[in-house]
ROSE-4610 file (N, C-alpha, C; in Angstrom, 1 decimal, always signed):
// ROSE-4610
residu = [X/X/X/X/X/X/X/X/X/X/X/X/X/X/X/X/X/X/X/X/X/X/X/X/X/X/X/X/X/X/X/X/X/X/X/X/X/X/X/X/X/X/X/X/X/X/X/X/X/X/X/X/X/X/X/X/X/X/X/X/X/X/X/X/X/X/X/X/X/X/X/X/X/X/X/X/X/X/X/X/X/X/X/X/X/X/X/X/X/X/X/X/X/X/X/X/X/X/X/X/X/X/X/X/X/X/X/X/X/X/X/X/X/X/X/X/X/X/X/X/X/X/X/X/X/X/X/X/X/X/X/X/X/X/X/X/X/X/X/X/X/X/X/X/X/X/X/X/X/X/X/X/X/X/X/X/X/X/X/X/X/X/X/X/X/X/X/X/X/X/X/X/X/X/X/X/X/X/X/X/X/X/X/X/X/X/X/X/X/X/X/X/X/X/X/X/X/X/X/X/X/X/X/X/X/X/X/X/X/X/X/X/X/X/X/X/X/X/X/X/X/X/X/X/X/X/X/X/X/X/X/X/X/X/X/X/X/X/X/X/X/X/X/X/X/X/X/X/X/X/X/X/X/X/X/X/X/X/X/X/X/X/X/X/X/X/X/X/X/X/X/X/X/X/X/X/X/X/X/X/X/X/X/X/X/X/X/X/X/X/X/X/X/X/X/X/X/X/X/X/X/X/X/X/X/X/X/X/X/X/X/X/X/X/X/X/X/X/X/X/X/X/X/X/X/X/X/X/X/X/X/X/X/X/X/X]
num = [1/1/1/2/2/2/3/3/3/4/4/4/5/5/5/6/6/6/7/7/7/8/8/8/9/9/9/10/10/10/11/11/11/12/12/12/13/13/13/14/14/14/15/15/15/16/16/16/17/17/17/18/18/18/19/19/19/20/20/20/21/21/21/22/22/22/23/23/23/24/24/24/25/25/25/26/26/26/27/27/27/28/28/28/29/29/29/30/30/30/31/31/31/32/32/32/33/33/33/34/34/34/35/35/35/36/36/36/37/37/37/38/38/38/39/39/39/40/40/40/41/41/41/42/42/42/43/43/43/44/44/44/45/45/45/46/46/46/47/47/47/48/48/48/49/49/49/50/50/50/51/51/51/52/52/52/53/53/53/54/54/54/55/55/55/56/56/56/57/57/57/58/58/58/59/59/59/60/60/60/61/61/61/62/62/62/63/63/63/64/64/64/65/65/65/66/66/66/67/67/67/68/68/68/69/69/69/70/70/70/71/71/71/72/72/72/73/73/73/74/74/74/75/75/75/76/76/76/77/77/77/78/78/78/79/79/79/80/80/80/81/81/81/82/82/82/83/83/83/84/84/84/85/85/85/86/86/86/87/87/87/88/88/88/89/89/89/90/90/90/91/91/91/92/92/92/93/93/93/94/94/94/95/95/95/96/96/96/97/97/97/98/98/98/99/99/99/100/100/100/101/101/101/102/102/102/103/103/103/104/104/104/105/105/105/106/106/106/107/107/107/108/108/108/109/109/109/110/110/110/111/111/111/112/112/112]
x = [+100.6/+99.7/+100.2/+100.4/+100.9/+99.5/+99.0/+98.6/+99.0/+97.8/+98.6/+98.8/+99.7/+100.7/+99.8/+98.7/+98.4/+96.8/+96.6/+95.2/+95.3/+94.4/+94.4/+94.7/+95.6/+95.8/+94.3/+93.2/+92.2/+91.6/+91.4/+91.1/+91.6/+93.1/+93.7/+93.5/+94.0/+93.6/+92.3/+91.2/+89.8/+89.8/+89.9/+90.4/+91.0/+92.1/+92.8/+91.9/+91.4/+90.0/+89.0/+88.5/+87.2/+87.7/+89.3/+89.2/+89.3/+89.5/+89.9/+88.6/+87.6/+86.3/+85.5/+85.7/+84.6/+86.0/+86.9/+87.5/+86.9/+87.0/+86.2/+85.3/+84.0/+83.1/+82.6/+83.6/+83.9/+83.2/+84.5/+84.2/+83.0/+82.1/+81.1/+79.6/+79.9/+79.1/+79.1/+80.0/+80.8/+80.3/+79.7/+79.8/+78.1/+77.5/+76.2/+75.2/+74.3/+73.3/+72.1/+71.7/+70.6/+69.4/+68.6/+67.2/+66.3/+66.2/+65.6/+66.0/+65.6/+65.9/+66.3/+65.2/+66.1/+67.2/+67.5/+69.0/+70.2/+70.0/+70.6/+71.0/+69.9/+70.0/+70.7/+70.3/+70.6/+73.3/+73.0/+74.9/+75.0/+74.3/+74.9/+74.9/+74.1/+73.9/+75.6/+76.0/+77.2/+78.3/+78.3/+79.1/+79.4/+78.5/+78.2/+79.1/+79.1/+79.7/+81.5/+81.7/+82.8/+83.5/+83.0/+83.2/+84.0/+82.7/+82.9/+84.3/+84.2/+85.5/+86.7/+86.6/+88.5/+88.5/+87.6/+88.0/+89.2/+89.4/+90.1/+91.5/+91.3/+92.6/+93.0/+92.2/+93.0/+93.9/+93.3/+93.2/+95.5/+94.8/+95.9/+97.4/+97.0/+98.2/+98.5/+97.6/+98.4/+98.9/+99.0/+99.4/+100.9/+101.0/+102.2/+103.3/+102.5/+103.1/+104.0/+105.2/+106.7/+106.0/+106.3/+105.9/+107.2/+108.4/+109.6/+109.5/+108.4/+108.0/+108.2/+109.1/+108.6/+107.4/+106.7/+105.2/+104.4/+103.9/+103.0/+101.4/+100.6/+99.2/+98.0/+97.4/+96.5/+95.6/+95.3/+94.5/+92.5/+93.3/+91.7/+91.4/+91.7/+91.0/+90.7/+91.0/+91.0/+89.8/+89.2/+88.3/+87.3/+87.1/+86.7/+85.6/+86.9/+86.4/+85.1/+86.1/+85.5/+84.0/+83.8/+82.5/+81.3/+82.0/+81.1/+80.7/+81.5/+81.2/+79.6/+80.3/+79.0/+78.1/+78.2/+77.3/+76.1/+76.9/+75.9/+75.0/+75.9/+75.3/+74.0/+74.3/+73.3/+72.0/+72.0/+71.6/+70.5/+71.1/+70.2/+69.1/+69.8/+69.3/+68.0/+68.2/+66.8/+66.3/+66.5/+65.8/+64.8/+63.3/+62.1/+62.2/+62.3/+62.3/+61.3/+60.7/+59.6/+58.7/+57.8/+56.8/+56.3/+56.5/+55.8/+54.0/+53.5/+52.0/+51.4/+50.3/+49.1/+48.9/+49.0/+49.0/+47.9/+46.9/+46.0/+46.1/+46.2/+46.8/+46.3/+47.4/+46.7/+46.1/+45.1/+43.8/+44.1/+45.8/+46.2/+45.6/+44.0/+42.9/+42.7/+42.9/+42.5/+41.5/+40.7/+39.9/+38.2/+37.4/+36.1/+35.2]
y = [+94.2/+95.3/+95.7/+97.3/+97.4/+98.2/+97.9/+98.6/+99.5/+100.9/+102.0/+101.1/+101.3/+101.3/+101.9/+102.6/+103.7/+103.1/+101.7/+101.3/+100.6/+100.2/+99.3/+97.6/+97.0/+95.9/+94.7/+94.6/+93.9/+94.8/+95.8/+96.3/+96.1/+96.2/+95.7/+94.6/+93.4/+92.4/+91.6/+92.9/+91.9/+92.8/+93.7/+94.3/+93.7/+92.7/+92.1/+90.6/+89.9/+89.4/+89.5/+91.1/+91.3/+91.6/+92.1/+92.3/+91.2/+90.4/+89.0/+88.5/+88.9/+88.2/+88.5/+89.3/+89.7/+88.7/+88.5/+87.4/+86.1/+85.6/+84.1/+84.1/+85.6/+85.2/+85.4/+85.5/+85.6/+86.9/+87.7/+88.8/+89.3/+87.9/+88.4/+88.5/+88.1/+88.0/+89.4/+90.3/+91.5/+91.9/+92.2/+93.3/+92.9/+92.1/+91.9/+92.5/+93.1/+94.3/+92.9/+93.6/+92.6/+92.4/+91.6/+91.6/+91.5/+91.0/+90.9/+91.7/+91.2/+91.1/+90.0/+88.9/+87.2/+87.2/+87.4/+87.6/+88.3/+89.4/+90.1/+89.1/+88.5/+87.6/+86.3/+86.0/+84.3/+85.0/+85.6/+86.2/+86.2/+87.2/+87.5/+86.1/+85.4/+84.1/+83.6/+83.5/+82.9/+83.5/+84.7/+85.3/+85.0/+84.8/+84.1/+83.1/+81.9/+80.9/+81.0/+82.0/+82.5/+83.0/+83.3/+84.5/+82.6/+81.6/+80.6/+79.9/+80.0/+79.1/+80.1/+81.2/+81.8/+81.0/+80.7/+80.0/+78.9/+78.1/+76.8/+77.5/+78.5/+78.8/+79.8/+80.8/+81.4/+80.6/+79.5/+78.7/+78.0/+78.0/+76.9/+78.1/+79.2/+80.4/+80.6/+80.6/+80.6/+79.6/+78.2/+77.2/+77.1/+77.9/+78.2/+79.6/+80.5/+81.7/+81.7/+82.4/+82.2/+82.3/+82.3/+82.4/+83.5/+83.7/+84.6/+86.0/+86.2/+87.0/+88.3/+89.6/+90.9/+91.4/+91.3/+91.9/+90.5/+89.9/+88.9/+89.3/+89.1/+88.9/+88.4/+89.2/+88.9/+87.6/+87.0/+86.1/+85.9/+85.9/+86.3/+87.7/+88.6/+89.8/+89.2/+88.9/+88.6/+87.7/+87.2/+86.0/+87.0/+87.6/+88.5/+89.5/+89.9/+91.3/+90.7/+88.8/+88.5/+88.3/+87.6/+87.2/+88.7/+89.4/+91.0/+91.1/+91.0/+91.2/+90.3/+88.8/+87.6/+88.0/+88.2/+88.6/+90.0/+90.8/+92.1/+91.7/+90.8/+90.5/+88.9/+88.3/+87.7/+88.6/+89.7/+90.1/+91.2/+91.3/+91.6/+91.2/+89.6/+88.9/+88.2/+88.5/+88.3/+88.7/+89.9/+91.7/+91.6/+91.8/+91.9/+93.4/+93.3/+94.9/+95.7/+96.8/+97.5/+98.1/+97.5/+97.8/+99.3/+99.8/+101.5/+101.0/+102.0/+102.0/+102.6/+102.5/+103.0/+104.6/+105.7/+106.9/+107.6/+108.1/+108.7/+110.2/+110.5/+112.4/+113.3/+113.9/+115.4/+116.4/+117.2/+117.8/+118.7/+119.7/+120.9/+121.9/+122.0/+122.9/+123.5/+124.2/+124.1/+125.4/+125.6/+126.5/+126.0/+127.1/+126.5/+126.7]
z = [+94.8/+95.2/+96.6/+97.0/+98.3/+99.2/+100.2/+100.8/+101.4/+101.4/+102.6/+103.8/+104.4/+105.8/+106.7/+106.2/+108.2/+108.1/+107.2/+107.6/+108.9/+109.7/+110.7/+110.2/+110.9/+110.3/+110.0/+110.8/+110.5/+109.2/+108.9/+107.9/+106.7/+106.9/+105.5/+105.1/+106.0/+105.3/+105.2/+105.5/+105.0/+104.0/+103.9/+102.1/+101.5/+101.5/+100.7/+100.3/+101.5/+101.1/+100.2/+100.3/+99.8/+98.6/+98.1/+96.3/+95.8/+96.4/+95.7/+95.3/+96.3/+95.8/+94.5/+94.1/+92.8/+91.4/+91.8/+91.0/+90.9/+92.8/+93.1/+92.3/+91.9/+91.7/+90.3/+89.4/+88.0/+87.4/+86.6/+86.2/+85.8/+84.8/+84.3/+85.3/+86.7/+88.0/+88.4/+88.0/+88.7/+88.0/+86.5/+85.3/+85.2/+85.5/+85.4/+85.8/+85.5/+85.7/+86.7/+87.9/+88.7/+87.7/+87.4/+86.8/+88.0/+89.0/+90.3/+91.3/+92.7/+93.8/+94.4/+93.5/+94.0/+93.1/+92.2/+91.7/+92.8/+93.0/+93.6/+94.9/+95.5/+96.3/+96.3/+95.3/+94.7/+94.9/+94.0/+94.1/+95.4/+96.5/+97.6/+98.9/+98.3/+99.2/+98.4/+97.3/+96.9/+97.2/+97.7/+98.2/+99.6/+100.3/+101.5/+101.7/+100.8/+100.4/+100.1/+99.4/+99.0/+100.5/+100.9/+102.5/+103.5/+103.6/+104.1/+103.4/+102.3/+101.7/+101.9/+102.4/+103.2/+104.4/+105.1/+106.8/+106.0/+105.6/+105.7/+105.1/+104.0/+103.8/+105.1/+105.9/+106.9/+107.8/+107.9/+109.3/+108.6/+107.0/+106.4/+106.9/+106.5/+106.5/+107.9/+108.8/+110.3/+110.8/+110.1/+110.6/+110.4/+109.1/+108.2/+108.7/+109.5/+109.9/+110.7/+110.4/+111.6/+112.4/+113.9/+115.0/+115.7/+115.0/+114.9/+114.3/+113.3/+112.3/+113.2/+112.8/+113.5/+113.6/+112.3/+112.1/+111.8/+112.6/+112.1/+111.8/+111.4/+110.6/+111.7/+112.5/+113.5/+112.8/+112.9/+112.4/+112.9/+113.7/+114.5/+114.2/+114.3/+113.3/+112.4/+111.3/+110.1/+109.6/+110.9/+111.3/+111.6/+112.5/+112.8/+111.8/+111.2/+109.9/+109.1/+108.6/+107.9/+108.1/+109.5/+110.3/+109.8/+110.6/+110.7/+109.2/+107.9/+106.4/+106.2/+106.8/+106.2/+107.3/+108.9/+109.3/+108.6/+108.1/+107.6/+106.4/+105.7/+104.1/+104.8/+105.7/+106.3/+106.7/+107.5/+107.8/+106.9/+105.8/+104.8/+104.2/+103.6/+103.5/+104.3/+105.5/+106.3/+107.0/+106.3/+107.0/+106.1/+106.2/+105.0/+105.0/+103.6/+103.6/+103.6/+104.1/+104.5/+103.6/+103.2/+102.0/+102.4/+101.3/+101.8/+102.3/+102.8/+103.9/+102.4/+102.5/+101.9/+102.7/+102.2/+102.9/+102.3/+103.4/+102.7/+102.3/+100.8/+100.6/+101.5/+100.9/+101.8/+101.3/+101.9/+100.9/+100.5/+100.9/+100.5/+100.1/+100.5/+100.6/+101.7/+103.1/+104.0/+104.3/+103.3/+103.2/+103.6/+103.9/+104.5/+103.3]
């Protein structure tokens, strides 16, 4: 698979990350319609998980990286990108979401 060339390099490769994940998290995870909200939840907490289990392989690939390389692989962006992703999908997760108010109508009569 080649990526465009004129993305930003932390960009690309948490994109290269993030397609990989709807694989980690098996096709029929990906093709499944939500029945809930705690479903919807229950995946994105696993995704969370998924997000955690790249740390050991980034960490494995920079240990492995020329240090000679012309274009080497920021790593820490990559650390980074990924953080901001689980940070947001965290952040959802424990954001309550805002129950509409009880509004009292309007009389649309304004005659005496």
């Amino acid at each position: 698979m080649k990526l465009k060339t004129d993305l930003p390099l932390p960009f690309a490769a948490a994109m290269l990350c993030l397609m990989a994940l709807p694989a980690a998290a098996g096709d029929e995870v990906a093709n499944a319609p939500a029945t809930s909200q705690d479903d919807e939840n229950a995946t994105l907490v696993r995704l969370i998980h998924e997000l955690d289990a790249l740390s050991p392989l980034i960490y494995e690939a920079e240990g492995k990286s020329l240090v000679d390389k012309r274009v080497r692989l920021n790593y820490g962006w990559l650390r980074r990108d990924i953080a901001l992703v689980k940070g947001g999908i965290e952040w959802h997760l424990n954001t309550p979401s805002t129950e509409p108010r009880n509004v009292e109508p309007l009389k649309g009569d304004y005659r005496y």
